[in-house]
N, C-alpha and C positions, 0 to 999 in steps of 0.2 A: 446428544449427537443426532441430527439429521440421518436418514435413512432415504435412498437413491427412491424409493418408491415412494414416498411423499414431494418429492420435488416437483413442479410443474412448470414450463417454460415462465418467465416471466417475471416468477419470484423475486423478490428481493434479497439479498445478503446484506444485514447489517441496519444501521448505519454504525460505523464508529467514529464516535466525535475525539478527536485526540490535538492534541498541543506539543510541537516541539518545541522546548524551553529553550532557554544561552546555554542552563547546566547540562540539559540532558543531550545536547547536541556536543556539547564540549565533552561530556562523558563518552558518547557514541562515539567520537574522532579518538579519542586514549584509548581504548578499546581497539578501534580499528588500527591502532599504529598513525597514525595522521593528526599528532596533536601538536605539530608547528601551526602558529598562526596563519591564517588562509582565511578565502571568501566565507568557509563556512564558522569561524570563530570570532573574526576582527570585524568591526565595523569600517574601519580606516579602508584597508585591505578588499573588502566588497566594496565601498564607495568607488576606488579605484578603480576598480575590475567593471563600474558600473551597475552593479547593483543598489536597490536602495537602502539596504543593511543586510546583514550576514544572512546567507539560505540556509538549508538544510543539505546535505548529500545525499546525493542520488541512490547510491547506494543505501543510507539510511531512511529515503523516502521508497523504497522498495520492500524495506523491513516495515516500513510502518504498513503497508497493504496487503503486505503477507499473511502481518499478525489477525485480520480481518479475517482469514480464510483460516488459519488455525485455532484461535479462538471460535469460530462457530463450528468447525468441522473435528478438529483436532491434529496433533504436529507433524502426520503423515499422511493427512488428505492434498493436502497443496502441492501437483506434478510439477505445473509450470505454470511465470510468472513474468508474460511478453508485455514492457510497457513502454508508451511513448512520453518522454517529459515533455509540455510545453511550456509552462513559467515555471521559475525560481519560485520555492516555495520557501515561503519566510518563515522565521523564527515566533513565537511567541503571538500567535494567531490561531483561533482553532483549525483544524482541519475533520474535514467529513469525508468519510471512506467509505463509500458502496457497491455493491456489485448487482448485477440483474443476470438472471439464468438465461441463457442463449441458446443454447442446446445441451440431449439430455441422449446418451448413448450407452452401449458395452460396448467395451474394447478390449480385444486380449485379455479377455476375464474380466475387466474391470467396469465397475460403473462411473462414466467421465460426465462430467459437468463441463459444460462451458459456458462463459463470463464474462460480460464488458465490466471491466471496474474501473471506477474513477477517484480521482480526490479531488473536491475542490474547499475555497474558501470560506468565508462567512457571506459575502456576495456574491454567491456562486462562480468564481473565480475557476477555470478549469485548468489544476496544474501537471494532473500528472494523469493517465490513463492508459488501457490498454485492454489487455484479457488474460483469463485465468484457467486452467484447466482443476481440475479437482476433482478426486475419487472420494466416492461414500460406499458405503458398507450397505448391501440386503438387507432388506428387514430376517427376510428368512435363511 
């Protein structure tokens, strides 16, 4: 686990290279309650909607940037998670998740990180971004 007093602005967090599959996206919408056919399961159905095959959901491309912060940090360092989607993020493509240290403060006790984090494609495709806040723990 990171410690607030080795962080330096600039840092990087990550990268996490991840893949949302057909299964794991169809798993994530059963899960969610949302496993009628839709843009994010049907091909048919995004083609219509004008996509160019089934995306991912928002809300589940919000988990996937999450898990970047809590996997490096752990499951209660992640405060807040403000993002902006700009493309439909497809199915079955890698995706790379990073973030850069933006600023570095106490707050209310706490030690706050803040974070441009992005995902993009394999050709750097920019689909979803935003920032992150995040507490670490004193070393001492």
């Amino acid at each position: 686990m990171p410690y607030f007093e080795e962080i330096e602005l600039g840092d990087e967090v990550g990268p996490l290279v991840i893949e949302a599959s057909d299964d794991g996206v169809l798993e994530f919408c059963r899960v969610w309650g949302n496993d009628a056919p839709s843009r994010f399961t049907d091909a048919a159905i995004a083609e219509k909607d004008r996509f160019a095959g089934p995306i991912v959901p928002g809300i589940m491309s919000m988990a996937l940037m999450a898990r970047l912060f809590t996997d490096w940090a752990g499951p209660e360092a992640l405060k807040d998670l403000d993002l902006v989607f700009r493309q439909p993020v497809p199915h079955n493509s890698p995706l790379n998740i990073s973030a850069t240290i933006t600023d570095t403060r106490q707050e209310d006790g706490e030690n706050i990180l803040e974070c441009d984090v992005l995902m993009t494609g394999p050709e750097g495709q920019r689909y979803v971004g935003g920032k992150a806040l995040v507490s670490l723990p004193s070393r001492t």
